[in-house]
BAVO-140877 format. One line per 8 residues: number of its first residue (from 1); their letters; for each residue y, x, z negated of C-alpha. Coordinates in steps of 0.02 Angstrom, whole numbers, always signed. Layout:
N
NUM> a> Y/X/Z  ...
//
This chain:
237
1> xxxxxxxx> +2610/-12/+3685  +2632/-200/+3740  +2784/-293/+3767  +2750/-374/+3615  +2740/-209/+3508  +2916/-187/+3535  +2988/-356/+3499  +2901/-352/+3342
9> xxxxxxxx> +2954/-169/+3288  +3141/-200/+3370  +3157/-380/+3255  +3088/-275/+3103  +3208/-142/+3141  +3356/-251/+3162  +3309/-333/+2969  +3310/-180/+2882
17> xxxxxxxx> +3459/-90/+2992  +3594/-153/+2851  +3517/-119/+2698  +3548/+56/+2773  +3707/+38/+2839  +3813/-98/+2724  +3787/-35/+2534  +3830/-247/+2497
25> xxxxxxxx> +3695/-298/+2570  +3580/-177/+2463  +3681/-212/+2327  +3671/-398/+2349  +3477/-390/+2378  +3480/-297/+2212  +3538/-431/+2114  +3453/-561/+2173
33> xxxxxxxx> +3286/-450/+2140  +3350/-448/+1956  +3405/-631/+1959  +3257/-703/+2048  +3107/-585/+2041  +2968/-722/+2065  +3069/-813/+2189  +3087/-642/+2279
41> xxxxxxxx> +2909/-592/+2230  +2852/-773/+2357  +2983/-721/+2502  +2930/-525/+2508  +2737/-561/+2497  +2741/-726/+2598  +2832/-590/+2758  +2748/-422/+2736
49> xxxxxxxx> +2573/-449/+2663  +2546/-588/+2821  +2646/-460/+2941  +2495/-343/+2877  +2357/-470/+2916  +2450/-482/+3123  +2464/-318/+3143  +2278/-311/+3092
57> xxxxxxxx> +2229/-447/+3210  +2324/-332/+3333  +2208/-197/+3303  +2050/-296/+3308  +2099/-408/+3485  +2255/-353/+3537  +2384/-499/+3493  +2494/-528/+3343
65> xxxxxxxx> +2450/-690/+3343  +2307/-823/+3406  +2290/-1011/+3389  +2181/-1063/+3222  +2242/-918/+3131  +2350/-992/+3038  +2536/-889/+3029  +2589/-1021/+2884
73> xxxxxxxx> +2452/-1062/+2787  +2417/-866/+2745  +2610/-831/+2728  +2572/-981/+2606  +2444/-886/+2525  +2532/-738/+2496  +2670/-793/+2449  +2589/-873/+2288
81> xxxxxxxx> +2470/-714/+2288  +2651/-623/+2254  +2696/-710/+2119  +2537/-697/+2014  +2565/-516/+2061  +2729/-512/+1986  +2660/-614/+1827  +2515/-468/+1830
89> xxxxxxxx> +2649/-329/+1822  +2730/-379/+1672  +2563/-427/+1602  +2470/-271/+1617  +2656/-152/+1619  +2675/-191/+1442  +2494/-210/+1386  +2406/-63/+1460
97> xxxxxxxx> +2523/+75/+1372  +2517/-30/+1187  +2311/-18/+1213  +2340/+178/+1245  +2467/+192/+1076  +2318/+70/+1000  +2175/+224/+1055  +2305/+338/+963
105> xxxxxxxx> +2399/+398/+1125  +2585/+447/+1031  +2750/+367/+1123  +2925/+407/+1032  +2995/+247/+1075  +2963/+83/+1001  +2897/-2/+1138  +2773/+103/+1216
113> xxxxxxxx> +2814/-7/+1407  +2961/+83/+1409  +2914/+270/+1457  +2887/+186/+1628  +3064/+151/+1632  +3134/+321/+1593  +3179/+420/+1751  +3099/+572/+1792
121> xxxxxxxx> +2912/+644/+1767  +2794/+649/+1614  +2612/+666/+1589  +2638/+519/+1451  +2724/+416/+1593  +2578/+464/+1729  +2441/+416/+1597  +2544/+269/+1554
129> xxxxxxxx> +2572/+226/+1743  +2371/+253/+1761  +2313/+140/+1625  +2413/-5/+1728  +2349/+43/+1889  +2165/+40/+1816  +2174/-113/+1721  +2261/-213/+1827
137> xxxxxxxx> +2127/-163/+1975  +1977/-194/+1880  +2026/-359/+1777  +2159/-439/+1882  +2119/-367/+2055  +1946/-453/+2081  +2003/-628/+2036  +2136/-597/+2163
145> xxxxxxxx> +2029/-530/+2304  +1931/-666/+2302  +2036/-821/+2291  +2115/-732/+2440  +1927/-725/+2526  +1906/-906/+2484  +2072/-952/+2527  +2059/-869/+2695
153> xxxxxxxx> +1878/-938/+2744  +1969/-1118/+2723  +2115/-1070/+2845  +1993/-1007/+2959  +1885/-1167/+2925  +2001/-1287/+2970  +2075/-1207/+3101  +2207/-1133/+3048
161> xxxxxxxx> +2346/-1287/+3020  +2436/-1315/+2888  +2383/-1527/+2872  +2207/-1440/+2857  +2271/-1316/+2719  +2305/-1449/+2604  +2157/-1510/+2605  +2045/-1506/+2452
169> xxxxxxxx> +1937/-1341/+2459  +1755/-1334/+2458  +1756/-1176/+2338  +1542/-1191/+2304  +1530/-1207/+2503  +1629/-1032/+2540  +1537/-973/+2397  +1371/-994/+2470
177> xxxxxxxx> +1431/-942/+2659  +1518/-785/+2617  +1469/-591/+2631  +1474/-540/+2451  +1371/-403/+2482  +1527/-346/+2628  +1644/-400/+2494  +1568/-284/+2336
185> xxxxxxxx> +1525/-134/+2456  +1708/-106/+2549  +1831/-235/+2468  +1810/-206/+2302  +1686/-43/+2278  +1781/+70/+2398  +1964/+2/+2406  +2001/-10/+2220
193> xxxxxxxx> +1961/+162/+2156  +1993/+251/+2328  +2173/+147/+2376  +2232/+65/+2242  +2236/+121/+2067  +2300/+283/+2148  +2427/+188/+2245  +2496/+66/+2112
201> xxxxxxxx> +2502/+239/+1990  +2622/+298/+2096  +2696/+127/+2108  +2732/+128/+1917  +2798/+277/+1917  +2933/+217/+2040  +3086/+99/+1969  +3055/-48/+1894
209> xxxxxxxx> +3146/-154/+2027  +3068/-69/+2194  +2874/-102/+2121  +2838/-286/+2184  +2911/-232/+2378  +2820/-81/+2379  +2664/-156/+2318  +2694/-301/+2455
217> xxxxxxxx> +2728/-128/+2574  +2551/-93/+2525  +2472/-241/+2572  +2538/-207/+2758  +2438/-34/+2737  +2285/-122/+2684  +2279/-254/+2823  +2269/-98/+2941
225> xxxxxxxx> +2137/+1/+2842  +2036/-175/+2839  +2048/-176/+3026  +2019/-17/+3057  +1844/-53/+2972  +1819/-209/+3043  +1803/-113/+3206  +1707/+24/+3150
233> xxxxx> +1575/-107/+3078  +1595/-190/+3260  +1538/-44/+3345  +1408/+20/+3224  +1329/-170/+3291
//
């Protein structure tokens, strides 16, 4: 491990340290979830999704950091990538489990969103908990991969600043000089069914206030997984 390694894991350590040890802190962090979930939804995807794409670019070259890459335009990115996640949650939390009562799936309460809001286990809640994870990663999930493909071949394009962010983008240009074929056969053939409709399942099936940070928790994940095959593909060629 570099210098760097612990810096990074020492300043992440010393943010989480009292949510552990001073109960207000959780407490306050809580509320302000509750209060402010889209404002929250920006600040927790904005950090850990781009900490996700560093520690990738650590993998890959061996620095958290380079110049063009563009720290603020992607934590940019993300950020408004979290809160169309958070808009997708509610979306597809409360529609998925009314299609299942619709097919002729039975749920005792009214509102069939809320058996994944009852504490414990179920086979209703799992199914429930699936039919989210499913439908939000093949209707909502592609859209979103791919503004973020688009998005990120314009950071890279001009050069990573954020003057050159704000720039209009040439959407039919990236369109023409990406690697859909790269982009159908890992990003959305293998890491959907094989990462994350099982991952958001279990997501759902968590509390209803922990779901946007642990799906931001999984972004970090995938960043590695996508570097890990970056460098696989490198050495194949």
């Amino acid at each position: 491990m570099k210098r760097s390694d612990f810096i990074v894991f020492g300043v992440i350590i010393l943010a989480l340290l009292p949510f552990f040890i001073f109960p207000p802190v959780l407490n306050a962090y809580q509320e302000l979830n509750a209060a402010h979930g889209y404002i929250l939804s920006f600040i927790k995807f904005a950090l850990l999704a781009t900490f996700g794409e560093c520690l990738g670019l650590r993998i890959r070259i061996g620095i958290y950091n380079r110049p063009g890459f563009g720290l603020l335009p992607r934590a940019i990115v993300w950020g408004f990538l979290g809160v169309t996640i958070k808009f997708a949650f509610v979306i597809f939390g409360e529609g998925a489990p009314m299609m299942l009562k619709t097919l002729g799936v039975h749920f005792s309460m009214a509102n069939p969103g809320d058996v994944l809001r009852q504490p414990g286990f179920s086979w209703l809640k799992l199914l429930s908990a699936f039919s989210v994870s499913a439908t939000l990663n093949l209707f909502f999930a592609p859209v979103f991969m791919t503004f973020h493909r688009i998005t990120d071949m314009h950071i890279i394009s001009t050069s990573g600043t954020l003057r050159g962010f704000f720039t209009p983008i040439p959407v039919r240009k990236y369109i023409r000089e990406a690697d859909w074929s790269a982009f159908w056969g890992f990003v959305l053939k293998m890491t959907i069914p094989i990462f994350w409709i099982p991952a958001q399942t279990l997501n759902f099936m968590l509390p209803e206030g922990s779901r946007i940070l642990v799906a931001a928790v999984y972004s970090v994940i995938l960043g590695i997984l996508l570097s890990l095959a970056s460098l696989r593909h490198t050495k194949r060629h």
